[in-house]
C-alpha positions, 0 to 999 in steps of 0.5 A, spaced: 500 500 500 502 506 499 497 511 503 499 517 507 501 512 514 504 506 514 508 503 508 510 496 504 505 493 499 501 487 504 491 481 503 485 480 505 477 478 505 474 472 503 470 471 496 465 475 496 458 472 491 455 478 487 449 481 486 449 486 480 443 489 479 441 491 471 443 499 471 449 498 475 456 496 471 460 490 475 466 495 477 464 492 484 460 487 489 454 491 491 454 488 498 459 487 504 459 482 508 455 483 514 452 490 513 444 491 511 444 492 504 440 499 505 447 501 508 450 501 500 448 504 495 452 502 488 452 508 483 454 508 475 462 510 473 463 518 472 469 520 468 473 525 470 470 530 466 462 529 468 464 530 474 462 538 474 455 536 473 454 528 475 458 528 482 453 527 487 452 532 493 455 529 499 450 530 504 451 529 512 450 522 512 453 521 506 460 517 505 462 516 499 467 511 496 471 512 489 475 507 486 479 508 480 485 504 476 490 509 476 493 506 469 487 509 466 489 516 467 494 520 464 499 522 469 501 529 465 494 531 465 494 531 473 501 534 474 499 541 474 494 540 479 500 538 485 504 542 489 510 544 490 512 539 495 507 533 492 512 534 485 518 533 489 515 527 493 512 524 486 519 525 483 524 521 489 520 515 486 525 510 483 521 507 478 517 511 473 510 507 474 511 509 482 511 516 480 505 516 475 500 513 480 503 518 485 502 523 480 494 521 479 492 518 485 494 526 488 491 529 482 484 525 482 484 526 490 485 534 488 479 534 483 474 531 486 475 536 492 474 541 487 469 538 485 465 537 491 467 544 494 466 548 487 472 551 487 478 551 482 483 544 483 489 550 484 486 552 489 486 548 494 491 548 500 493 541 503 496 540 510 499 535 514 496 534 522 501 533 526 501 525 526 501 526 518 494 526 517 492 530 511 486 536 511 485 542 507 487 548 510 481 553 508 474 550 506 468 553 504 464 547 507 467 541 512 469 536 509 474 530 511 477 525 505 482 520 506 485 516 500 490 510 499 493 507 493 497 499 492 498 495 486 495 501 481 488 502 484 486 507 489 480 508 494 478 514 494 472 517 501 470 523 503 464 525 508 461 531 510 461 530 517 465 524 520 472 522 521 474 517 517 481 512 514 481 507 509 486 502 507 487 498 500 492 493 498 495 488 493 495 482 495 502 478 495 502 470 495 509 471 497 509 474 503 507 470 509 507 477 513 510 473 520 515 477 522 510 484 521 505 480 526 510 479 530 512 486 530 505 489 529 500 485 531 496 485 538 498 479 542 491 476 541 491 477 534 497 473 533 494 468 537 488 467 531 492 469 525 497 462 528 491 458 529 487 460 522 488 454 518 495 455 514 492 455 507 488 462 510 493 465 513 495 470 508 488 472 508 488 473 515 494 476 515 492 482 510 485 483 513 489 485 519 493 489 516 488 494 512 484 494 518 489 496 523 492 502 518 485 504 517 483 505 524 489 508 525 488 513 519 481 515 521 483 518 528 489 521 525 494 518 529 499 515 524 505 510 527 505 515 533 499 509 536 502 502 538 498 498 533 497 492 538 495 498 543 488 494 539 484 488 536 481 488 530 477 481 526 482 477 522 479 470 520 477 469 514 469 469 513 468 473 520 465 479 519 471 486 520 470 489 527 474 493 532 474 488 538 478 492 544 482 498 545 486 496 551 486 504 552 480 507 551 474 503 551 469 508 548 473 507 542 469 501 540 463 505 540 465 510 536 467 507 530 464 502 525 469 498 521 468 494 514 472 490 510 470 492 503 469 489 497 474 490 492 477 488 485 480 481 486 487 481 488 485 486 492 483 487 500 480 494 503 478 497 509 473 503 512 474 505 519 467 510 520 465 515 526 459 513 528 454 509 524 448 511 522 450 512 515 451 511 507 455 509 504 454 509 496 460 507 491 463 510 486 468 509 479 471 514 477 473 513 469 478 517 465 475 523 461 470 521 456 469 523 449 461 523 449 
């Protein structure tokens, strides 16, 4: 994965049976796994340029999700939208495919906020928390956004009213993550992943991973929070969940987690505050002729 937290390129959920409905492309699976299917909406695929007069309005308990194949869309088309110091960070990438999904992973992140804030991509002002966590420092409405990007995909959530964290990765085969787990990982999750049968184990390892980095994304905290300070699910077919946080246990309440149905290959995470929301899902294509 590379997001704006931790780094490295690390598996997740079991299959999921779709259910398609006429009007919607098969982009993605319209269901997660243990939520009511009233908590998903499934919209079309907008091109970026449809998006002036097709992005939906983002309203209070609205959580919008977009995902988009970085390799469809033109990187020089997108370089102008980024700051100086997003220029510098693209081009410090060793490899050039590295650079171009940088490149428009940040430039779709800025013009989509543009988009929902009615301003020009040019003019918005990206800044960093103090645990790294980035925020637009001038806005005309409120607005919280995360991103994450592996593998030549991206994930994409915006919300107008609550904190949030997602986390997407490109599953290795080859990876068994053992030493991670052992660095990382709460003493209760290394319990189960040792105990998941050994041909789900890679499995359960990246359902772990994405989970923990989105909740630490959500809250903002980056690396600063010893990630075994908490339990998250990681057997596979076992709905996501935040189990305990061994420091604060209203934290259990306050968040929802989901792991989210993704392209093959791929597992993501989505850490919410709250719960009584919608989630509608989104494609976003390269600019269209039409």
């Amino acid at each position: 994965m590379q997001s704006d937290s931790l780094a490295g390129s690390l598996r997740d959920e079991p299959q999921f049976t779709p259910t398609l409905r006429d009007d919607v492309p098969a982009f993605i699976i319209p269901t997660l796994d243990h939520h009511p299917a009233e908590k998903l909406v499934v919209a079309p695929a907008i091109a970026v340029n449809e998006l002036p007069s097709r992005c939906p309005k983002l309203g209070g308990d609205d959580l919008h999700l977009w995902h988009v194949e970085l390799d469809l869309h033109a990187a020089d088309s997108l370089r102008h939208l980024l700051s100086p110091d997003e220029l510098t960070r693209a081009d410090r990438f060793h490899f050039e495919k590295d650079q171009r999904h940088f490149t428009v992973a940040r430039g779709l992140l800025r013009t989509l906020l543009a988009t929902y804030l009615q301003i020009a991509p040019e003019k918005l002002r990206l800044a960093y928390g103090e645990k790294g966590k980035p925020f637009l420092e001038v806005s005309p409405k409120p607005i919280s956004f995360n991103l994450a990007h592996s593998g030549g995909r991206a994930i994409y959530a915006f919300s107008a009213s609550r904190e949030l964290g997602v986390d997407l990765e490109l599953i290795r085969e080859d990876m068994t993550g053992e030493q991670i787990a052992k660095r990382f990982f709460s003493s209760y999750e290394i319990e189960v992943l040792n105990a998941v049968p050994a041909t789900l184990r890679n499995e359960a390892f990246f359902n772990c991973w994405t989970r923990k980095e989105a909740y630490i994304k959500a809250r903002g905290e980056g690396l600063s929070m010893p990630l075994d300070e908490f339990d998250v699910s990681l057997t596979p077919g076992e709905p996501a969940a935040l189990l305990r946080n061994h420091v604060d246990d209203d934290e259990i309440s306050r968040w929802e987690l989901l792991a989210l149905p993704v392209a093959p290959g791929y597992v993501g995470a989505l850490v919410v505050e709250g719960n009584d929301w919608k989630l509608k899902t989104f494609k976003l294509n390269p600019t269209s002729d039409r």
